[in-house]
C-alpha positions in Angstrom: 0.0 0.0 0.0 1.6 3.5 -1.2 2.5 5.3 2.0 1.3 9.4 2.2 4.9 10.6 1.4 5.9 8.2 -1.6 7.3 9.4 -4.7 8.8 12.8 -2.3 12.4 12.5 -2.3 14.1 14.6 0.3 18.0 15.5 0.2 18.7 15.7 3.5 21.9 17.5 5.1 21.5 17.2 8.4 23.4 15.7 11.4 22.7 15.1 15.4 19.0 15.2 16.4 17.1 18.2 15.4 16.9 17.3 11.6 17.8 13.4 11.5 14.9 12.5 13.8 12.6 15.0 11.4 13.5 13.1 8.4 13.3 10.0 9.8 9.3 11.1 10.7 9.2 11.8 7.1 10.8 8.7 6.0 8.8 6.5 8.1 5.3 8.1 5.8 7.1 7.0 3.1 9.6 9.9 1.5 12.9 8.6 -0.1 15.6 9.9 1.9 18.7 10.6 0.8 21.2 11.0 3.9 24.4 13.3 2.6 27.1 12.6 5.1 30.5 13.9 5.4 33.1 11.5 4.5 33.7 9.0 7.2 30.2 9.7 8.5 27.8 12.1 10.2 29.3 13.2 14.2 25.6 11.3 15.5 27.0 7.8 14.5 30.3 8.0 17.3 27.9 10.1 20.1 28.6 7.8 23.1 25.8 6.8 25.6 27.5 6.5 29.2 30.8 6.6 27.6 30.0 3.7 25.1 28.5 3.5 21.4 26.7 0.2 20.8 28.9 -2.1 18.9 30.3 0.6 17.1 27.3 2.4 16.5 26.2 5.0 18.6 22.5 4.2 19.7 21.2 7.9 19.3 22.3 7.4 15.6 20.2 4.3 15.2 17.1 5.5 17.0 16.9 8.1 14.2 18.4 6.8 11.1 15.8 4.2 9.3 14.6 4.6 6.3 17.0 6.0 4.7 19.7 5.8 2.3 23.2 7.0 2.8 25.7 8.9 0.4 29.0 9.8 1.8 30.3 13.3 0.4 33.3 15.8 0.7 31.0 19.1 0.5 34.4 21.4 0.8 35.3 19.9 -2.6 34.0 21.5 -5.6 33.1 18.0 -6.9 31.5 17.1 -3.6 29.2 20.2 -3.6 28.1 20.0 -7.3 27.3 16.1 -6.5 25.0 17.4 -3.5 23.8 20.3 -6.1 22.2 17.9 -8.3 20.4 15.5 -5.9 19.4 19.1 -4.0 18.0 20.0 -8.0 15.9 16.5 -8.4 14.7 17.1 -4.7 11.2 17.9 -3.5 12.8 18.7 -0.1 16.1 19.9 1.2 16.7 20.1 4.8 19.6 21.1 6.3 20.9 22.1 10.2 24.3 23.7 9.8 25.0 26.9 11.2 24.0 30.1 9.2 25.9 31.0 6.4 27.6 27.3 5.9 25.3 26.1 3.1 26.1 29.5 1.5 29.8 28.6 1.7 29.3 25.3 0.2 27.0 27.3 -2.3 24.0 25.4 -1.4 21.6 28.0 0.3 17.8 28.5 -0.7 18.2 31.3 -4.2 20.7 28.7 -5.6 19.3 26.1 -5.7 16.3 27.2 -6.5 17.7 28.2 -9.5 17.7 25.2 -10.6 15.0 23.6 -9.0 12.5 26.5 -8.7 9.8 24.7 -6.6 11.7 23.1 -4.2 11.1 23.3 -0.6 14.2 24.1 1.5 14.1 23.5 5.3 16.4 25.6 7.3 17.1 24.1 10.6 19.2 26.1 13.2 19.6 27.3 16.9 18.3 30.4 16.8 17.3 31.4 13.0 18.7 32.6 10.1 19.3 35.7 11.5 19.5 38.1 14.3 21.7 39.4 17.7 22.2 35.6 18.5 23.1 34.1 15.1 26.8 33.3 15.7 25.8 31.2 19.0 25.8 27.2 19.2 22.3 26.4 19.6 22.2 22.8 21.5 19.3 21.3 23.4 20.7 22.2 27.0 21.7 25.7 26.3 18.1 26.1 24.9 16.3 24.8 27.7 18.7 27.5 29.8 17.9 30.1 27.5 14.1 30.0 27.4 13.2 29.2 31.3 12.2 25.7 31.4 15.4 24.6 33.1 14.7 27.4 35.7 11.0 26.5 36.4 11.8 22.4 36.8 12.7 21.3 40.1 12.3 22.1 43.8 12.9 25.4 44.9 16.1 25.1 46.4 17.1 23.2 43.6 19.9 24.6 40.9 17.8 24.8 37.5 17.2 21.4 36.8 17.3 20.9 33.5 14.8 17.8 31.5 16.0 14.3 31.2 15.9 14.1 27.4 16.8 16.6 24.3 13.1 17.9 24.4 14.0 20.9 22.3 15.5 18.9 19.8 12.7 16.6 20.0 9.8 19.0 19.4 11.9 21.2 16.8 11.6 17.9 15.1 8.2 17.8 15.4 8.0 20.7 13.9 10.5 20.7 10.8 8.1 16.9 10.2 4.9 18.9 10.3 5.7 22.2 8.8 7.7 20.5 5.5 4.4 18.8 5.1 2.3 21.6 5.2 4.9 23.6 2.4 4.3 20.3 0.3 0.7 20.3 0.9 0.7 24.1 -0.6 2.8 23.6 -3.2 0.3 20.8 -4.6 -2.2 23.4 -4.4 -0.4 26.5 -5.4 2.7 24.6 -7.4 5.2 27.1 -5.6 8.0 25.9 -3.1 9.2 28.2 -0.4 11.8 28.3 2.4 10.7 27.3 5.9 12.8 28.1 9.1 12.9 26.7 12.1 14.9 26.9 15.1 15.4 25.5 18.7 14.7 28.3 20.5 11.3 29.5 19.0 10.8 25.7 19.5 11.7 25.6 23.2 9.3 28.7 23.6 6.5 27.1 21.9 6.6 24.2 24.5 5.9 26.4 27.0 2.5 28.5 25.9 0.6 27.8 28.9 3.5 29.0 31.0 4.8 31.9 29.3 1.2 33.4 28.8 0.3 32.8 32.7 3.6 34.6 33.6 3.6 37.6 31.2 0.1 38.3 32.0 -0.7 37.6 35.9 0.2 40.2 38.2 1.8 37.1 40.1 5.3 36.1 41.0 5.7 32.2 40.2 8.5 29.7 42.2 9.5 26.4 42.5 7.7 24.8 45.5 9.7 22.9 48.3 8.3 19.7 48.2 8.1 19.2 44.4 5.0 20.3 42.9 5.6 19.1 39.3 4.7 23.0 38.0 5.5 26.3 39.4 2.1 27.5 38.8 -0.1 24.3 39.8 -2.0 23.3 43.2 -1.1 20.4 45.1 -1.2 17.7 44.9 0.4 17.8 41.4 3.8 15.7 41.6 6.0 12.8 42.8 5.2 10.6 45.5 7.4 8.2 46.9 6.0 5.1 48.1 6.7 1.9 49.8 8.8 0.3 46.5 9.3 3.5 44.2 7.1 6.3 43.8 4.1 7.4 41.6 3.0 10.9 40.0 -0.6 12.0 40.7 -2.1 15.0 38.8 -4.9 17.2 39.0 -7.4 15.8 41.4 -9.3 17.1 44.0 -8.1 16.4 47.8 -11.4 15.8 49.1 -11.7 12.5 46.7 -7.9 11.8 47.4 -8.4 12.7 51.5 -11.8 10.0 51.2 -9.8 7.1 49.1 -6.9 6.9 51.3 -8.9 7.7 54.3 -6.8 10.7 55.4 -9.1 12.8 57.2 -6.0 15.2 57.6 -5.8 16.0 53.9 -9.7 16.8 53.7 -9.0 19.8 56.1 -7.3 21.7 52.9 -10.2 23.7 51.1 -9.3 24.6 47.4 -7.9 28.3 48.5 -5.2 26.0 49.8 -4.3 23.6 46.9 -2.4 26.4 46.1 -0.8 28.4 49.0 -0.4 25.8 51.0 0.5 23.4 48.5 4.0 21.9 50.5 2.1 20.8 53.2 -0.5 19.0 52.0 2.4 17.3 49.5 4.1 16.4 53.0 0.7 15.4 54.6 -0.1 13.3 51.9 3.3 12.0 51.0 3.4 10.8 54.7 0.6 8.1 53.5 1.6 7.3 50.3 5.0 6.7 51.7 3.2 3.7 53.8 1.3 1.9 50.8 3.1 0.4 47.9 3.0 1.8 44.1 0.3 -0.8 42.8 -2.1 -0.7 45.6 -2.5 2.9 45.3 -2.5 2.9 41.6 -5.8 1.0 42.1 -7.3 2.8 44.8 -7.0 6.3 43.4 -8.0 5.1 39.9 -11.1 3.7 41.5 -12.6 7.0 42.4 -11.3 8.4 38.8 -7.9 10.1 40.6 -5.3 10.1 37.8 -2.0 8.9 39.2 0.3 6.8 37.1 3.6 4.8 38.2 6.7 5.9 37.9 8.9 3.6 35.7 11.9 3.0 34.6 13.0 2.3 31.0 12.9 -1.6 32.0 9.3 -1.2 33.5 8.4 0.6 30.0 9.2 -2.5 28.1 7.5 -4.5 30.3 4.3 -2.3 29.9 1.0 -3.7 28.2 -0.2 -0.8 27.0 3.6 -0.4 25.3 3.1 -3.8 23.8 -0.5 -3.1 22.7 0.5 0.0 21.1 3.8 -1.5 19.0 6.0 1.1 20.5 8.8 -0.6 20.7 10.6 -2.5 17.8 13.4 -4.6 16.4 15.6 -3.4 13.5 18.8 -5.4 12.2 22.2 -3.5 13.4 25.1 -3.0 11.3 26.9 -6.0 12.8 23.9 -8.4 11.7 22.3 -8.0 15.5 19.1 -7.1 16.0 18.1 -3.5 18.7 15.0 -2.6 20.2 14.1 1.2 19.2 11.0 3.3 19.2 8.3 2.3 16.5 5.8 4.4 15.3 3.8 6.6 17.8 0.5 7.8 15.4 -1.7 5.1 13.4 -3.5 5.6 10.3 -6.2 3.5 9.0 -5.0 3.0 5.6 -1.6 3.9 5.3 0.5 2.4 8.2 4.0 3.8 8.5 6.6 0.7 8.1 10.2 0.1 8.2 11.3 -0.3 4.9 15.2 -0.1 5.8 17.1 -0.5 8.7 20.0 2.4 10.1 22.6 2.5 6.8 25.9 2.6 7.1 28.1 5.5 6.8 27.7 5.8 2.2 25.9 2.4 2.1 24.3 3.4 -1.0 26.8 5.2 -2.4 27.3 3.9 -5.9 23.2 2.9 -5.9 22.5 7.4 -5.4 25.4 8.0 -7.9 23.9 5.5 -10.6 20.4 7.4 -9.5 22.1 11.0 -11.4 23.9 8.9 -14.1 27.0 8.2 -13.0 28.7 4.8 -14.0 31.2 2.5 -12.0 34.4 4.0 -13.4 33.1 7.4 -12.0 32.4 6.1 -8.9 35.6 4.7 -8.8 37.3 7.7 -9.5 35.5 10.0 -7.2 36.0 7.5 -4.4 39.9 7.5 -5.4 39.8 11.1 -5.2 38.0 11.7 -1.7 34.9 13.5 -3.6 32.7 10.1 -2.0 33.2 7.9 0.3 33.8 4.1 -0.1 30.9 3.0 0.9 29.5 -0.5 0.8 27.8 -1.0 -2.0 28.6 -3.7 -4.0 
């Protein structure tokens, strides 16, 4: 069954998270991607986890790399760049994530190639846009989440600034370079006219936060960390972490009267809703004091009897042992380099009548390197001579 995204073929320049993870989004609905790597490989594939890659292979590379075919090219090289011209002119898509002003240099920005391919849709993927007083800065996921408050609101209040556990910035600038290329391809089949879209990390980081940013630039309130670990700055208790007997689960909006009756803690019920708010630290420690006494799964149950909505807390091993995971096909197994097998993230949205599907595993650093040169018309002994030269890697195609 043709996938939504067939027949788009998308060059893609792009290295680390922020673009590789939106192309693979793309690639997964079905768009031929073309991975242009430097020579020896994209940094992403030697990124250690815990100060160790994964046979080789850095695991962040192959969460983010399927679906895709690889082409290894020296883009400081005039051959290199007028290889990457001509798969950037048969393109539907280009999306790149180099600092401003480096596809220029390799004379690959937006008005030349759209010279020669005049309805092409160029994705322009960066920390902080094309332009503007912070151009010249690294934008990375950390420095982002710095930059834009969410590392200062997360945490307890005595707390440094506690930044997320994941590249969230990355992760929803992802998102967002996914959605918003579809939406330039879904005007340029009504219009016939490509554009350039921009996005960067930290409008992306700023957009995660809408709720927040609007209640704090328009309440005449002062908002802070609470004490005990109130998941939000701006939230009533008893929103947050509770430890338990054996771990600790998160409960979420809910009123304390139904919480104080379930877990028959009369002391709880004494809070009226004037102090969910202001008094929000003790009634975490009054109610922490009991949930410290019952273990996670019995009061899982109880509160989700009287409609409470608590959730345990897991750990990446109690993920893959979760039914609803299971149910849901969110975790899957794609071959590794070495001839392995890994488990990896599998599709997280269904459709009806056009399933995403892996098509291709991870590829190796210019695995289809002489298959993408045939593509534009080159034959063996040119291959063989740009790989002699440096213009492409060696690949392994045979």
């Amino acid at each position: 069954m043709a996938l939504p995204l067939d027949g788009i073929r998308i060059a893609d320049f792009t290295q680390m998270m922020q673009g590789p993870w939106a192309t693979q989004k793309l690639a997964d609905m079905g768009a031929d991607v073309v991975k242009i790597e430097r020579v020896g490989g994209e940094w992403e594939r030697f990124l250690e986890a815990g100060g160790e890659t994964l046979d080789g292979t850095s695991p962040f590379f192959l969460a983010m790399n399927r679906n895709k075919r690889s082409i290894e090219l020296d883009l400081k090289s005039d051959r290199g760049r007028e290889i990457a011209l001509e798969f950037a002119a048969d393109a539907d898509v280009v999306v790149e994530n180099f600092r401003p002003g480096v596809m220029e240099r390799f004379g690959l920005d937006y008005e030349t190639i759209r010279e020669r391919n005049p309805d092409v849709i160029y994705v322009s993927a960066s920390g902080f846009g094309p332009d503007g007083p912070y151009v010249d800065r690294p934008g990375q996921d950390l420095l982002l989440q710095s930059m834009s408050g969410l590392a200062r609101y997360t945490g307890r209040r005595d707390d440094p600034p506690t930044p997320v556990g994941t590249a969230i910035v990355d992760e929803h600038a992802a998102s967002l370079i996914a959605l918003h290329t579809t939406m330039a391809l879904f005007h340029r089949e009504r219009t016939g006219e490509g554009q350039r879209v921009d996005v960067d990390l930290f409008s992306a980081a700023l957009d995660l936060q809408c709720q927040e940013l609007t209640a704090v630039l328009n309440m005449d309130q002062e908002f802070e960390r609470s004490e005990e670990g109130i998941a939000q700055a701006w939230l009533d208790a008893p929103y947050g972490i509770y430890e338990t007997a054996d771990g600790f689960v998160a409960i979420a909006m809910a009123p304390l009267e139904t919480v104080a009756d379930a877990l028959d803690l009369p002391a709880l019920a004494e809070y009226d809703d004037e102090d969910a708010y202001e008094r929000r630290d003790e009634i975490k420690r009054t109610l922490e004091a009991e949930t410290r006494s019952r273990e996670s799964d019995e009061l899982v149950e109880t509160l989700l009897a009287v409609d409470v909505w608590v959730a345990p807390v897991n750990d990446f091993h109690d993920v893959a042992e979760d039914p609803q995971v299971a149910h849901n096909e969110m975790l899957i197994e794609l071959e590794h380099p070495n001839g392995e097998t890994f488990t990896t993230t599998g599709f997280p949205v269904d459709y009806s009548k056009t399933p995403a599907a892996v098509r291709s595993n991870p590829p190796e650093a210019g695995e289809h390197t002489a298959e993408l040169l045939a593509e534009l018309g080159y034959d063996g002994d040119d291959y063989d001579r740009l790989a002699a030269d440096g213009v492409v890697g060696a690949g392994t195609d045979e």
